[in-house]
mmCIF file as Biopython writes it, N, C-alpha, C and O atoms, coordinates in Angstrom:
data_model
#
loop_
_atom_site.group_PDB
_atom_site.id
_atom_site.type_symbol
_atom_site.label_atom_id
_atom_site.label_alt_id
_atom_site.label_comp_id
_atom_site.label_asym_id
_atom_site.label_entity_id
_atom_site.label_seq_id
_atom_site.pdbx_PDB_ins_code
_atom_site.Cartn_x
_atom_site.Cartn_y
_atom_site.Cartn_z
_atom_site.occupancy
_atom_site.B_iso_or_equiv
_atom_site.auth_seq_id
_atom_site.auth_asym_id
_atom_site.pdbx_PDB_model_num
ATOM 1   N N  . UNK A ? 1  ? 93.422  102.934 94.719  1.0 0.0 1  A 1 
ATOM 2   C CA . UNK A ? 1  ? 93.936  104.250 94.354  1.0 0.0 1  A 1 
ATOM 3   C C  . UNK A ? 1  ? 93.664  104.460 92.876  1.0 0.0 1  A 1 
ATOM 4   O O  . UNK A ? 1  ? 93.912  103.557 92.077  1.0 0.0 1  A 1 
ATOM 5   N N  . UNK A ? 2  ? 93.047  105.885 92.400  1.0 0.0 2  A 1 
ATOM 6   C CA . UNK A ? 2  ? 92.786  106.065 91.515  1.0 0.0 2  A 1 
ATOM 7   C C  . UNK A ? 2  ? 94.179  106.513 90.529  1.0 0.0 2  A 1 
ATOM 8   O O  . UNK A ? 2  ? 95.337  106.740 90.881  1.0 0.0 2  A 1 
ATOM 9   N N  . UNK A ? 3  ? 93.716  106.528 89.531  1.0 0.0 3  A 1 
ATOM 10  C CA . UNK A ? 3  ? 94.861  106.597 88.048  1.0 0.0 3  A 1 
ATOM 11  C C  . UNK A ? 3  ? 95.587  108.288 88.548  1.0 0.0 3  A 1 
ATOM 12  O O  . UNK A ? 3  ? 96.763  108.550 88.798  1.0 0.0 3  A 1 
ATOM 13  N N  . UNK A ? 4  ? 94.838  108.857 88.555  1.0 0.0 4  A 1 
ATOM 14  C CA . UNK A ? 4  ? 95.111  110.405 88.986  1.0 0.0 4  A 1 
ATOM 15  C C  . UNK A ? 4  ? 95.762  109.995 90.592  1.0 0.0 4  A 1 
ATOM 16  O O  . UNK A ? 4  ? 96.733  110.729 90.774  1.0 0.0 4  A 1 
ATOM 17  N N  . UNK A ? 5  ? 95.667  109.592 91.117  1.0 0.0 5  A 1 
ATOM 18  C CA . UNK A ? 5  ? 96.132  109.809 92.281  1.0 0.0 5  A 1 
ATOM 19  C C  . UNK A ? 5  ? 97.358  109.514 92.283  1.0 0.0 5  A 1 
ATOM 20  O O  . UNK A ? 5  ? 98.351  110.097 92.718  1.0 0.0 5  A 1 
ATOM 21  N N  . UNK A ? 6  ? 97.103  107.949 91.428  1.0 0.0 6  A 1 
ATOM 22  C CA . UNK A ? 6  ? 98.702  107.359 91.133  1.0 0.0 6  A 1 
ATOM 23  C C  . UNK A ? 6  ? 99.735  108.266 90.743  1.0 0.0 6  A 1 
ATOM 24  O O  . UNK A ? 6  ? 100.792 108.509 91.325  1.0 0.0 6  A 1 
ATOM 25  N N  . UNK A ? 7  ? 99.126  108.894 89.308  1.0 0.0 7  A 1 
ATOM 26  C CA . UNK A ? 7  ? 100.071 109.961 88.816  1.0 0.0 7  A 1 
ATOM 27  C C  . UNK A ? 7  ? 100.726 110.950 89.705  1.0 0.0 7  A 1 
ATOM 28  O O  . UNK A ? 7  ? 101.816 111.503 89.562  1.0 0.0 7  A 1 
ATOM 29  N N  . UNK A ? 8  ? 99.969  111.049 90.521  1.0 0.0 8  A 1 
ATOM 30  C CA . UNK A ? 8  ? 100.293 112.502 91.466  1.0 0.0 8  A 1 
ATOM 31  C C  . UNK A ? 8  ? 101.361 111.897 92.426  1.0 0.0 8  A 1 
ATOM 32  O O  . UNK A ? 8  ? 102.392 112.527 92.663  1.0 0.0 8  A 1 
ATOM 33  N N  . UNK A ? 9  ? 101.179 110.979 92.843  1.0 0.0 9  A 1 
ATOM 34  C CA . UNK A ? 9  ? 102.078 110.131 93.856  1.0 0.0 9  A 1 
ATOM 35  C C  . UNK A ? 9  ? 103.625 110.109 93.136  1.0 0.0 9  A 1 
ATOM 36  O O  . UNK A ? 9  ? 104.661 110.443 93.711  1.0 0.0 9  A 1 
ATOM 37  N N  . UNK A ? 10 ? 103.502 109.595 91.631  1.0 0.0 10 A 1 
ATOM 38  C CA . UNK A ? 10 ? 104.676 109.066 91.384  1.0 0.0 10 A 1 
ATOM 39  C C  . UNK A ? 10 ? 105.218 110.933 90.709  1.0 0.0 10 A 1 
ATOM 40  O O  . UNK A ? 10 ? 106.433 111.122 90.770  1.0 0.0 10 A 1 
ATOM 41  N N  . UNK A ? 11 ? 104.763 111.571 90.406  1.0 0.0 11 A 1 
ATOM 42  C CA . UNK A ? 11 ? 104.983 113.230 90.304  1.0 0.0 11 A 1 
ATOM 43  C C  . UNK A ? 11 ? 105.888 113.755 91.183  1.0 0.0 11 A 1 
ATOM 44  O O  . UNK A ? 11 ? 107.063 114.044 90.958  1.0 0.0 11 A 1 
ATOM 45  N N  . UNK A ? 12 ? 105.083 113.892 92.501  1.0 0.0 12 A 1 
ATOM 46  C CA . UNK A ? 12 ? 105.782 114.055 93.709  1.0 0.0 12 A 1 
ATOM 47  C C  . UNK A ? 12 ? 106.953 113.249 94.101  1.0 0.0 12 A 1 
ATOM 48  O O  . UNK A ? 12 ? 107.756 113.847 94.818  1.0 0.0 12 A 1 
ATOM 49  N N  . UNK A ? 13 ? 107.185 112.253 93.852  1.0 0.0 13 A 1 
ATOM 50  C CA . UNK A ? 13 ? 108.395 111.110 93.914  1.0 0.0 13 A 1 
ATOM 51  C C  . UNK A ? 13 ? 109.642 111.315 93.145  1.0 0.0 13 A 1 
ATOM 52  O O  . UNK A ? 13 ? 110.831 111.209 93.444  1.0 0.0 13 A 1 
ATOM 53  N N  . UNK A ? 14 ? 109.018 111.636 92.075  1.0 0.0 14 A 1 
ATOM 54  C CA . UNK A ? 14 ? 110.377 112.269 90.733  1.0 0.0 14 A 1 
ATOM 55  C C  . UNK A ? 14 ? 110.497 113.581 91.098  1.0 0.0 14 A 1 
ATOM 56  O O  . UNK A ? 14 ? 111.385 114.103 90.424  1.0 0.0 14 A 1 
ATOM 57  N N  . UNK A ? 15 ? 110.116 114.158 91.683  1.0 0.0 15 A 1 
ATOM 58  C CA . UNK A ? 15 ? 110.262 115.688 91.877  1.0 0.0 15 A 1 
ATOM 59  C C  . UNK A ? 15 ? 111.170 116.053 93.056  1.0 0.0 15 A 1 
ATOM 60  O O  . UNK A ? 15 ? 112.036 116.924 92.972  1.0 0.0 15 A 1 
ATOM 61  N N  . UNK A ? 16 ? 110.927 115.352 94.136  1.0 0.0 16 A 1 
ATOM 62  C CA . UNK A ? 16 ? 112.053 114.866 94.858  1.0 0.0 16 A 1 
ATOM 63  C C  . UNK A ? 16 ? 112.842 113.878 94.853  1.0 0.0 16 A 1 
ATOM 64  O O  . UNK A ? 16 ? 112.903 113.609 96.053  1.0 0.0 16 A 1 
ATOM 65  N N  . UNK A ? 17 ? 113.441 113.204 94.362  1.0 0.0 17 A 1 
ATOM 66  C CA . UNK A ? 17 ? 114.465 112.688 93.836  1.0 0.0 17 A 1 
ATOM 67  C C  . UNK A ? 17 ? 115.306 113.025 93.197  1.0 0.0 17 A 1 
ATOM 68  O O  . UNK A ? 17 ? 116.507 112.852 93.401  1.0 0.0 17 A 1 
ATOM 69  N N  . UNK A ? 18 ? 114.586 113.783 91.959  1.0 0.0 18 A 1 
ATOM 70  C CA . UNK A ? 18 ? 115.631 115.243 91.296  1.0 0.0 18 A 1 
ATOM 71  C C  . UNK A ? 18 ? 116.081 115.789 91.906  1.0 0.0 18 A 1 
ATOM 72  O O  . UNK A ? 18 ? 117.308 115.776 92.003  1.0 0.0 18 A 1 
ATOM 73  N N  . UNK A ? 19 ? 115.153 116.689 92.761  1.0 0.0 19 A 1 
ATOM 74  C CA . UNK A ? 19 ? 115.660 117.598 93.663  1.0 0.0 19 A 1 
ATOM 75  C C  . UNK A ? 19 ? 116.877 117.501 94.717  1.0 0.0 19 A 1 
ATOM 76  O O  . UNK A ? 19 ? 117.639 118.345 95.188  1.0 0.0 19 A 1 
ATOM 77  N N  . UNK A ? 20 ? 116.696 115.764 94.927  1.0 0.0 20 A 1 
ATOM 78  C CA . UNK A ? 20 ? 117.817 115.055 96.193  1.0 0.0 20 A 1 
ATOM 79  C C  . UNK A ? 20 ? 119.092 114.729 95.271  1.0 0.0 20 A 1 
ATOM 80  O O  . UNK A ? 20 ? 119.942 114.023 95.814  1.0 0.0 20 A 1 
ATOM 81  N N  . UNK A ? 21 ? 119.352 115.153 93.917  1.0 0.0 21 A 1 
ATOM 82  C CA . UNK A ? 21 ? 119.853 114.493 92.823  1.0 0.0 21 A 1 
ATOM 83  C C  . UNK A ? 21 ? 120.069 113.145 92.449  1.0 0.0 21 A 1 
ATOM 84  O O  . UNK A ? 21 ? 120.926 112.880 91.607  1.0 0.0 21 A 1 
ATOM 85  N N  . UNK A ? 22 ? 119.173 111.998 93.148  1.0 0.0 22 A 1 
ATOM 86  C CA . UNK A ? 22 ? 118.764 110.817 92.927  1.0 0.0 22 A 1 
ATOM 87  C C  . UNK A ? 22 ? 117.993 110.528 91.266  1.0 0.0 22 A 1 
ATOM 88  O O  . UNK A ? 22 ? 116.894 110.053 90.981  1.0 0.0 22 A 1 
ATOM 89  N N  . UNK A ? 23 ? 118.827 110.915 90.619  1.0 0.0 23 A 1 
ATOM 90  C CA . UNK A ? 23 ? 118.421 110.851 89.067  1.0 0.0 23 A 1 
ATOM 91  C C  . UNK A ? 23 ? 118.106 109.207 88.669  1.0 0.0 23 A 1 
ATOM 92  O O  . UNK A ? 23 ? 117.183 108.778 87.977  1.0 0.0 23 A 1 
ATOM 93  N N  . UNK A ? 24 ? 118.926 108.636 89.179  1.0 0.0 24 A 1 
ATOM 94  C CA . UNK A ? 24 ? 119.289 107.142 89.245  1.0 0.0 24 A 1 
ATOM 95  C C  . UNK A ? 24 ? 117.892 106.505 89.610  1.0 0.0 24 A 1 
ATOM 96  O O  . UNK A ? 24 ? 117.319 105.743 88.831  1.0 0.0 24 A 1 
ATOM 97  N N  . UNK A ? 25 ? 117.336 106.887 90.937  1.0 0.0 25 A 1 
ATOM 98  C CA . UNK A ? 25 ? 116.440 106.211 91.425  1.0 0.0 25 A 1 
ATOM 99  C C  . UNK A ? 25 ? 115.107 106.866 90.158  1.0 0.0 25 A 1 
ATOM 100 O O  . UNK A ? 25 ? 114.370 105.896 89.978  1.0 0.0 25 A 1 
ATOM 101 N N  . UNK A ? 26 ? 114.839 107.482 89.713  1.0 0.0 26 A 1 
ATOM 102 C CA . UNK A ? 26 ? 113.656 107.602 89.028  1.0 0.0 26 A 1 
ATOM 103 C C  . UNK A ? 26 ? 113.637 106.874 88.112  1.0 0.0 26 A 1 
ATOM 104 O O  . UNK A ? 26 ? 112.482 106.515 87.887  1.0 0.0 26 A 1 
ATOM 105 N N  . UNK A ? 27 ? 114.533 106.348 87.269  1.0 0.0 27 A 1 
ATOM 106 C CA . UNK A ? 27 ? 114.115 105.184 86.128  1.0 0.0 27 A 1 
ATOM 107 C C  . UNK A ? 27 ? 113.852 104.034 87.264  1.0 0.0 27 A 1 
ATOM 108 O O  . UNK A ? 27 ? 112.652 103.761 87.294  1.0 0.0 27 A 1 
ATOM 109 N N  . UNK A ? 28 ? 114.470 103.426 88.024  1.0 0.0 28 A 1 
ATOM 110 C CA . UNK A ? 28 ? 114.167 102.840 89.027  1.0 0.0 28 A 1 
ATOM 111 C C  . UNK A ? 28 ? 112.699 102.266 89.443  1.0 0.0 28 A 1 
ATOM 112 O O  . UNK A ? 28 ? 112.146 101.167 89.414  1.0 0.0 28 A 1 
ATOM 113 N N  . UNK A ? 29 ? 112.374 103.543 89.831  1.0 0.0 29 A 1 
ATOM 114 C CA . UNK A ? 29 ? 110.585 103.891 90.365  1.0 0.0 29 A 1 
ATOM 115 C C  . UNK A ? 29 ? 110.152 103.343 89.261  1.0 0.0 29 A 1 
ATOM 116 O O  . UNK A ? 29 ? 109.352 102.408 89.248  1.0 0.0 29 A 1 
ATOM 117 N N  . UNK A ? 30 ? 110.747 103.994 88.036  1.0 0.0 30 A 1 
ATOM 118 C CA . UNK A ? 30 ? 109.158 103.725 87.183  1.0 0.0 30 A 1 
ATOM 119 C C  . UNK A ? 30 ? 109.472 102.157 86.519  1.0 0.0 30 A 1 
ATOM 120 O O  . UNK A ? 30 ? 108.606 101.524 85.915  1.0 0.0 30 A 1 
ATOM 121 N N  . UNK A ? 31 ? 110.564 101.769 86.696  1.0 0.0 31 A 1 
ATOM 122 C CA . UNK A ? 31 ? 110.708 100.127 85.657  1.0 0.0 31 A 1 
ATOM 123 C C  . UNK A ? 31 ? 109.811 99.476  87.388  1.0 0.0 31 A 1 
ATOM 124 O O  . UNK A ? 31 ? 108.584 99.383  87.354  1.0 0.0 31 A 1 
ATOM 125 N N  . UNK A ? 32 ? 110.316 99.221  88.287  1.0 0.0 32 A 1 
ATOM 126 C CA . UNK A ? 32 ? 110.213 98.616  89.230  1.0 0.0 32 A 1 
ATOM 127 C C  . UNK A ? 32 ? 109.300 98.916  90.499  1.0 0.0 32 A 1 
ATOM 128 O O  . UNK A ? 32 ? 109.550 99.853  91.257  1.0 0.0 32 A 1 
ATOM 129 N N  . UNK A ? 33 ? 107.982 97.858  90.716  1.0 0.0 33 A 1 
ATOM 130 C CA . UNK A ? 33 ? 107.077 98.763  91.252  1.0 0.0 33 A 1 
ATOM 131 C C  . UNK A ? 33 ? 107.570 98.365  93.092  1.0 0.0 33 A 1 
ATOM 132 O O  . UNK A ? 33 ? 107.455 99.290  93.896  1.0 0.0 33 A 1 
ATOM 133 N N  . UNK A ? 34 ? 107.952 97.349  93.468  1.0 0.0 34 A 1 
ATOM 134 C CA . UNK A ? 34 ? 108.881 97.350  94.556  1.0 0.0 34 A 1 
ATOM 135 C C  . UNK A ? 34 ? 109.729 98.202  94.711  1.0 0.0 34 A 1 
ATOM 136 O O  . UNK A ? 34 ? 109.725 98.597  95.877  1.0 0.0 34 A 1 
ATOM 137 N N  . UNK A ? 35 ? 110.622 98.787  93.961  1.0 0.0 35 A 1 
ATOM 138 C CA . UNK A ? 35 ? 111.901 100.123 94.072  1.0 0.0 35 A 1 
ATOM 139 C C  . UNK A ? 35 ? 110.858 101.477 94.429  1.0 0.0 35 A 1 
ATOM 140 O O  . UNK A ? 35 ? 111.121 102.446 95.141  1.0 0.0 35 A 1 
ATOM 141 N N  . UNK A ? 36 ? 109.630 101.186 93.695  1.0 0.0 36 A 1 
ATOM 142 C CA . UNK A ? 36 ? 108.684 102.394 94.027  1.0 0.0 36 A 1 
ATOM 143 C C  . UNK A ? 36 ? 107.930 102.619 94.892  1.0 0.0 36 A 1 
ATOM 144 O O  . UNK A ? 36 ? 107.293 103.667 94.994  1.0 0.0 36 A 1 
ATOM 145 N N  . UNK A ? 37 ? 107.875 101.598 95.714  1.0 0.0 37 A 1 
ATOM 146 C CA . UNK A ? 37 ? 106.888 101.135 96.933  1.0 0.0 37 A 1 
ATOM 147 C C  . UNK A ? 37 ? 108.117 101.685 97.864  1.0 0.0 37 A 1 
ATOM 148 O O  . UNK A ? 37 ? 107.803 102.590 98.638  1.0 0.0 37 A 1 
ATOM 149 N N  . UNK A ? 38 ? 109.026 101.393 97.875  1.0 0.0 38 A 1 
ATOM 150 C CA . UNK A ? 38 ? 110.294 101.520 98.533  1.0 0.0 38 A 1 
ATOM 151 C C  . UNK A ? 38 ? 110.426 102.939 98.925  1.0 0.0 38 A 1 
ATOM 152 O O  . UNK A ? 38 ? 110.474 103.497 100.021 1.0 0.0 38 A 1 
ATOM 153 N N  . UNK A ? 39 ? 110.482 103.480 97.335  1.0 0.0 39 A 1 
ATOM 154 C CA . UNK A ? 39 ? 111.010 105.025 97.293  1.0 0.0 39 A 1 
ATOM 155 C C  . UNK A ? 39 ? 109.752 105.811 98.407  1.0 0.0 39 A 1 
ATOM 156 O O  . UNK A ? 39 ? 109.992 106.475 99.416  1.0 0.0 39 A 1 
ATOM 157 N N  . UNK A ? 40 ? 108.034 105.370 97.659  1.0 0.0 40 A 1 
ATOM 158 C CA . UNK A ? 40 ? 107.145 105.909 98.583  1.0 0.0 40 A 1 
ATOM 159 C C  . UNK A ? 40 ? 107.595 106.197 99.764  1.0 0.0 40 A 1 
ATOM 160 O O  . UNK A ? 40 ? 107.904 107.338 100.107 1.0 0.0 40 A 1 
ATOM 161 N N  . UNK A ? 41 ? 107.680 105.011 100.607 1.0 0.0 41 A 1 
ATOM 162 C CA . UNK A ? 41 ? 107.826 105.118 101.798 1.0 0.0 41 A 1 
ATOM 163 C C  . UNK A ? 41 ? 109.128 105.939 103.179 1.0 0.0 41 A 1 
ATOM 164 O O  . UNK A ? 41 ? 109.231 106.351 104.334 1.0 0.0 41 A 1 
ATOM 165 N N  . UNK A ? 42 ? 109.970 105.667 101.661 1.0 0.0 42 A 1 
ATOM 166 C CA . UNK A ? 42 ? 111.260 106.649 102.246 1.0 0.0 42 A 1 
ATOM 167 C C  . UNK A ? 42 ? 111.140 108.681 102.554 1.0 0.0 42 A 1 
ATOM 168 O O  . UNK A ? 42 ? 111.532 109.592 103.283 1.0 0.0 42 A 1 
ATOM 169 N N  . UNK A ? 43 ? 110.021 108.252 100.968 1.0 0.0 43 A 1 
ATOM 170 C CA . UNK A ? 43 ? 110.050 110.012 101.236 1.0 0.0 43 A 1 
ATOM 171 C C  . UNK A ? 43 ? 108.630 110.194 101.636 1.0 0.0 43 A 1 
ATOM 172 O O  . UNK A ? 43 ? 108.068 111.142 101.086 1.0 0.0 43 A 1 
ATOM 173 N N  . UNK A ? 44 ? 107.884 109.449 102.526 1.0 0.0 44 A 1 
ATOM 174 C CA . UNK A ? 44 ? 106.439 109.903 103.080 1.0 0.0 44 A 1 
ATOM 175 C C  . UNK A ? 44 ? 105.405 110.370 102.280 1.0 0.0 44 A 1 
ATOM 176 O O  . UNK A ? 44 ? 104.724 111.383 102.443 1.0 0.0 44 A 1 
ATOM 177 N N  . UNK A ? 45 ? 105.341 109.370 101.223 1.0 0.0 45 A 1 
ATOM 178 C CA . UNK A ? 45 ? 104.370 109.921 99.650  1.0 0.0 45 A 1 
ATOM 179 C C  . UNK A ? 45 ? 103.561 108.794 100.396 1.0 0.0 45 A 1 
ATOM 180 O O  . UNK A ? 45 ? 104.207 107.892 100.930 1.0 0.0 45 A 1 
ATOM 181 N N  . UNK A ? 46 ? 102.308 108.791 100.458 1.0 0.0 46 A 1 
ATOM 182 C CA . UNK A ? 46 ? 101.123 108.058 100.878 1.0 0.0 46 A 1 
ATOM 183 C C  . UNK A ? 46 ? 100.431 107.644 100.019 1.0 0.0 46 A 1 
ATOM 184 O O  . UNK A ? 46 ? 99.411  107.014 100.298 1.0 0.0 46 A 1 
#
């Protein structure tokens, strides 16, 4: 996966999470790339 793609992935991830008011989980995502693999898969980010 490219650098851009990455970005876009983890974009879409913080964008809903905000939105779910999961404020918590976005420092999360970004310290921890397991919490982010996690989050992916919960909210169907590919």
């Amino acid at each position: 996966e490219g650098r851009e793609e990455g970005e876009d992935k983890l974009g879409r991830l913080v964008a809903l999470l905000i939105a779910n008011g999961r404020t918590g989980d976005v420092q999360r995502a970004a310290a921890d790339k397991v919490s982010r693999n996690s989050l992916y898969e919960e909210f169907n980010i590919v």
